[in-house]
C-alpha positions as CSV (number, residue, x, y, z in Angstrom):
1,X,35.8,102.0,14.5
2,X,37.3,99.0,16.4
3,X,36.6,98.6,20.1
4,X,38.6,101.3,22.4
5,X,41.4,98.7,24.9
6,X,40.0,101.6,27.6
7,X,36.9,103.4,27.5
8,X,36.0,105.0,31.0
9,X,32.0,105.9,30.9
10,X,31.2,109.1,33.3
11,X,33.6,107.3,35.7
12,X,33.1,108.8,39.9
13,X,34.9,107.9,42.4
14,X,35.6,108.9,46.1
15,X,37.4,107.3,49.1
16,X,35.6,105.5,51.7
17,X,35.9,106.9,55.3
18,X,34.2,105.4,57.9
19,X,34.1,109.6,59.6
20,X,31.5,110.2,56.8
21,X,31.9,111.2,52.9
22,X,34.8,112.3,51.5
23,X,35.7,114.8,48.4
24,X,35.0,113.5,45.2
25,X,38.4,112.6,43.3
26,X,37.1,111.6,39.9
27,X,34.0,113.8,38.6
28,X,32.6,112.7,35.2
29,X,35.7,111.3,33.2
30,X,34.8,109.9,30.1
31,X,37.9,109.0,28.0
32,X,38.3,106.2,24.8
33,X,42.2,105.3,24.8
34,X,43.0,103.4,21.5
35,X,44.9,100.5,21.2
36,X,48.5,101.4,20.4
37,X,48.5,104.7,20.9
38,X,51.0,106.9,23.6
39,X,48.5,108.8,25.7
40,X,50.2,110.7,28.8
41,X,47.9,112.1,31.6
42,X,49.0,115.2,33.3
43,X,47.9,116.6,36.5
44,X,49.1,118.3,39.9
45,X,49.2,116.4,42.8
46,X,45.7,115.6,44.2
47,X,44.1,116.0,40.2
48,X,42.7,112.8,40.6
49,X,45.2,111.5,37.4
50,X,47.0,108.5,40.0
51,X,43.0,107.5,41.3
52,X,42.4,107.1,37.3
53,X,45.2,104.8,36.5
54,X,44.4,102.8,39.4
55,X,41.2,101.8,38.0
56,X,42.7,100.9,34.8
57,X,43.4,97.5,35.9
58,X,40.6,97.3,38.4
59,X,42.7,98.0,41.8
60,X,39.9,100.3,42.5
61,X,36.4,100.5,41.0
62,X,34.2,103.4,40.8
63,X,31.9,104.4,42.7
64,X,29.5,105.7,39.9
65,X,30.0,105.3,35.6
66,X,32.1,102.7,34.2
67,X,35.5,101.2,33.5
68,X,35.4,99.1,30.3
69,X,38.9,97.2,29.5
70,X,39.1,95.4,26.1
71,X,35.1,95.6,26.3
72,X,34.9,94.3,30.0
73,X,33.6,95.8,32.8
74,X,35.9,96.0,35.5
75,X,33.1,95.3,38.0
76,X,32.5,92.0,37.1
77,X,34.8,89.8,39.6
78,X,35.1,86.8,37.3
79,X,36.7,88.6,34.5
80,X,39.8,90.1,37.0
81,X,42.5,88.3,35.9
82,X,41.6,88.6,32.0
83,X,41.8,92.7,32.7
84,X,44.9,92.3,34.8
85,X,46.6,90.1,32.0
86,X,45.3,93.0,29.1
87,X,46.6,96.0,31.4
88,X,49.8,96.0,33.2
89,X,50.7,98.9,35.9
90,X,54.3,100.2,36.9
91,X,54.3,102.1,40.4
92,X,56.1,104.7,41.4
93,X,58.6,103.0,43.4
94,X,60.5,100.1,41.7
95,X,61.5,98.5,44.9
96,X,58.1,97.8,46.0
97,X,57.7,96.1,42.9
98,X,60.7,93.6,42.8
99,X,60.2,90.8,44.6
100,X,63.3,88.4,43.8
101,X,66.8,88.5,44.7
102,X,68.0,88.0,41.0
103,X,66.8,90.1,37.6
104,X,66.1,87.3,35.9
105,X,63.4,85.7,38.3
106,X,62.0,88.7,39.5
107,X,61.1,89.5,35.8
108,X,60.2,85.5,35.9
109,X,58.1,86.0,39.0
110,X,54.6,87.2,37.5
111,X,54.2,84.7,34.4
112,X,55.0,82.3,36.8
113,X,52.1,82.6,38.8
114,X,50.4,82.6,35.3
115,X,51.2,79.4,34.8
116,X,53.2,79.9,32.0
117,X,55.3,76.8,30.7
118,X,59.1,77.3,31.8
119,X,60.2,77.0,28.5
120,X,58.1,79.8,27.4
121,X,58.8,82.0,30.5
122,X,62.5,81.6,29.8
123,X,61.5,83.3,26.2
124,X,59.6,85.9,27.8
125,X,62.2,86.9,30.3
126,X,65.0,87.2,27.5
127,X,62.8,88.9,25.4
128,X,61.9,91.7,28.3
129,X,65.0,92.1,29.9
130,X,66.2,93.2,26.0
131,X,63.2,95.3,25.3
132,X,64.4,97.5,28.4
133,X,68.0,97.3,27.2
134,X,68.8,95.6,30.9
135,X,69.8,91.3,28.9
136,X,73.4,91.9,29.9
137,X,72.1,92.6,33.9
138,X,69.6,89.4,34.2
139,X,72.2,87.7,37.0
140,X,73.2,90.7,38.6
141,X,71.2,91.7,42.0
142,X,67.9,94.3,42.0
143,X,69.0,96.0,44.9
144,X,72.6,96.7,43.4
145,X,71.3,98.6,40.6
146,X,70.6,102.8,39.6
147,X,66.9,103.7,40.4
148,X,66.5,104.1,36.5
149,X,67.8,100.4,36.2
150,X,65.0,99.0,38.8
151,X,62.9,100.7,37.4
152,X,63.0,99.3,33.7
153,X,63.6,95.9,35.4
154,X,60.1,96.7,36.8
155,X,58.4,96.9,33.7
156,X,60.1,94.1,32.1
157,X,58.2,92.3,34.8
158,X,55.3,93.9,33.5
159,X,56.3,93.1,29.9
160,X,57.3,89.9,30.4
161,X,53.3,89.1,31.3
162,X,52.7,90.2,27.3
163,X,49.8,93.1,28.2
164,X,48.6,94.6,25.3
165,X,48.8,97.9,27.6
166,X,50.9,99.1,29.8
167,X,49.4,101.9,32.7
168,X,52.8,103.4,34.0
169,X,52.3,105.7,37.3
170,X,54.8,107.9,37.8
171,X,57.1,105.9,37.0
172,X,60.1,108.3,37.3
173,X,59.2,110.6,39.8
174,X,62.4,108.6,42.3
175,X,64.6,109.2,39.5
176,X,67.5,111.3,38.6
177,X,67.0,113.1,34.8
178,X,69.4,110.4,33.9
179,X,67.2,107.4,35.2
180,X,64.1,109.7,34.1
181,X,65.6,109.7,30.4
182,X,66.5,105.7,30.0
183,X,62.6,104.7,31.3
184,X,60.8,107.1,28.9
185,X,63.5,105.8,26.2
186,X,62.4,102.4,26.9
187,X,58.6,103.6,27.4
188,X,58.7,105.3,23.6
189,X,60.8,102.0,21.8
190,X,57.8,99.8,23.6
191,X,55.3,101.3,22.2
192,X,56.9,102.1,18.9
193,X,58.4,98.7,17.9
194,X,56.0,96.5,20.1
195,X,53.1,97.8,19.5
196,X,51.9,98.2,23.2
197,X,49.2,100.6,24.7
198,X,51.3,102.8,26.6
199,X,49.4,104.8,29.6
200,X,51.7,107.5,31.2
201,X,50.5,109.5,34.3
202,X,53.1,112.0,34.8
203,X,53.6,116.2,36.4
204,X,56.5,116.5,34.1
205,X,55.8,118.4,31.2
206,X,58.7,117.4,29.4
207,X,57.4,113.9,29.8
208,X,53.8,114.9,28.2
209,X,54.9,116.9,25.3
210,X,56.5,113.0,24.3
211,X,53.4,111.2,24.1
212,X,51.0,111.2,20.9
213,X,47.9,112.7,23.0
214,X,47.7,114.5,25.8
215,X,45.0,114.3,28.3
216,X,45.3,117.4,31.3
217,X,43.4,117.0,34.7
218,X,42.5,119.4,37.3
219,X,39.8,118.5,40.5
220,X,38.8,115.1,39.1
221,X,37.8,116.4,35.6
222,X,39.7,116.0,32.0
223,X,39.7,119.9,31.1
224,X,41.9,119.1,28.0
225,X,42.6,116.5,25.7
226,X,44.3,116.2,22.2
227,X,47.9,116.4,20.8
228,X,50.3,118.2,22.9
229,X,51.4,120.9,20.6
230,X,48.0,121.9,20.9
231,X,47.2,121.3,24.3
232,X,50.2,122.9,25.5
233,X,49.2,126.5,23.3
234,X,46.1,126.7,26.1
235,X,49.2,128.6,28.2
236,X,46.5,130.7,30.5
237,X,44.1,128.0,30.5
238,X,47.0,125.7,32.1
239,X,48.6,128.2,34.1
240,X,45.0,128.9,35.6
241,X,45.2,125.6,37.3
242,X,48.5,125.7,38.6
243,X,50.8,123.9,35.3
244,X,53.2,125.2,33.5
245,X,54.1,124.8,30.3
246,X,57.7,123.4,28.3
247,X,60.4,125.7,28.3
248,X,60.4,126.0,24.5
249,X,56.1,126.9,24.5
250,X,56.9,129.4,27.9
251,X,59.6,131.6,26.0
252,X,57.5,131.7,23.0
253,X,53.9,132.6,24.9
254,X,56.3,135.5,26.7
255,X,57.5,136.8,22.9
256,X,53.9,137.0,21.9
257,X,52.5,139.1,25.1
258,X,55.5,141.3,24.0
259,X,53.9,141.8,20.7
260,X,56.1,139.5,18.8
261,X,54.1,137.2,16.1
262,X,55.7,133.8,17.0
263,X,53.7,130.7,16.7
264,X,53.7,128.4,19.7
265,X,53.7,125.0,18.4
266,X,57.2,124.9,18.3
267,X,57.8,122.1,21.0
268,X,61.3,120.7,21.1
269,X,64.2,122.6,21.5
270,X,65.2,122.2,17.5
271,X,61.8,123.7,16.5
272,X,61.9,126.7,18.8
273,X,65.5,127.6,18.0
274,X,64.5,127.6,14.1
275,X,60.9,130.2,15.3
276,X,64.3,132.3,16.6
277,X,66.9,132.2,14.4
278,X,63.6,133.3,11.7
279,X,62.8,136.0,13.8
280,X,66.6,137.3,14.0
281,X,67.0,137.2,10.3
């Protein structure tokens, strides 16, 4: 089995406070992500899901266990920028994350200081400003643009560094469900037709029922972990710690405490409507 690009060993962490100890936010997560694969990690606020991605890249480190990235411990100081240049992160907020006045060289910004060769940055930018469908905007100004357009000019910035993965938190919880349907678009077509590790730490279940595994947390701990359509059928387990479920799995679970056999792995609105029309007929 080739080499996980994260592995996270029995990983602690808590906040320092110079008052005393605080609670612990990560308790005991081991996870292996694989290299092209979609993962989406759900959680409430204050599940400990945000801390995670943050030490996916090394912005924090733990306080007990390990982060392994591509094999590399994310303690070791020397080895920071090769981590940072295998895993990219997109924040929340898109505007803290554009630094230029133009599309073109804020996306130009972060190979830049990586010393890329011009010529080769030029590449790179065209290339990510067209993997995030935003070419025809790369002379227009950042600040002039929809919240969903920052934000994919965000992680062309990101792109245009050429991680092999890509740690995305939150990245549409500013958005409209307009804004919040172009980035996952683009997030789905990266990792499809580019190949890239795609990371997604998300409260939307819509958002998780997308991804190709499903990862749930709750008080610092994983408490489920496979493909959604399987995860999401653990409806009391989930609603015990404050989630819901999609639509689609909610109206089915609700048929079945009724007495109706339905099964509930019918996830997107097509599938459910075909467990209904059955039923009717």
């Amino acid at each position: 089995m080739t080499q996980p690009i994260i592995e996270t060993r029995d990983l602690r962490f808590r906040y320092e406070d110079v008052e005393g100890p605080t609670p612990v936010v990560l308790d005991g997560v081991d996870l292996k992500i694989r290299e092209g694969s979609f993962v989406a990690v759900l959680g409430h606020n204050g599940s400990g899901k945000s801390t995670l991605a943050k030490h996916m890249n090394a912005i924090l480190l733990p306080s007990g266990g390990q982060v392994l990235v591509d094999g590399v411990d994310t303690a070791d100081e020397d080895r920071l920028l090769d981590i940072r240049r295998t895993v990219g992160m997109v924040f929340q907020n898109p505007d803290n994350q554009i630094v230029a006045n133009v599309v073109e060289e804020d996306v130009a910004f972060a190979p830049e200081n990586l010393g890329v060769p011009p010529e080769e940055i030029r590449r790179r930018v065209d290339d990510a400003l067209k993997a995030v469908g935003m070419y025809d905007y790369r002379e227009h100004a950042p600040h002039l643009l929809s919240g969903g357009q920052k934000q994919r000019v965000a992680i062309a910035g990101v792109i245009a560094m050429r991680p092999r993965c890509i740690v995305l938190d939150e990245p549409t919880a500013m958005l409209d469900p307009i804004g919040r349907a172009e980035v996952l678009k683009t997030i789905k077509e990266l990792n499809r037709t580019s190949g890239v590790t795609v990371v997604l730490i998300t409260h939307h279940m819509d958002e998780a029922a997308q991804a190709d595994r499903l990862v749930v947390m709750s008080k610092g701990k994983v408490i489920a972990d496979g493909v959604p359509r399987e995860v999401f059928q653990q409806v009391e387990e989930l609603k015990a710690v404050g989630l819901t479920v999609p639509e689609t799995t909610e109206l089915l679970w609700e048929l079945r405490q009724a007495g109706v056999d339905v099964p509930l792995d019918a996830l997107s609105d097509e599938e459910c409507a075909k467990v209904l029309k059955d039923l009717l007929q």
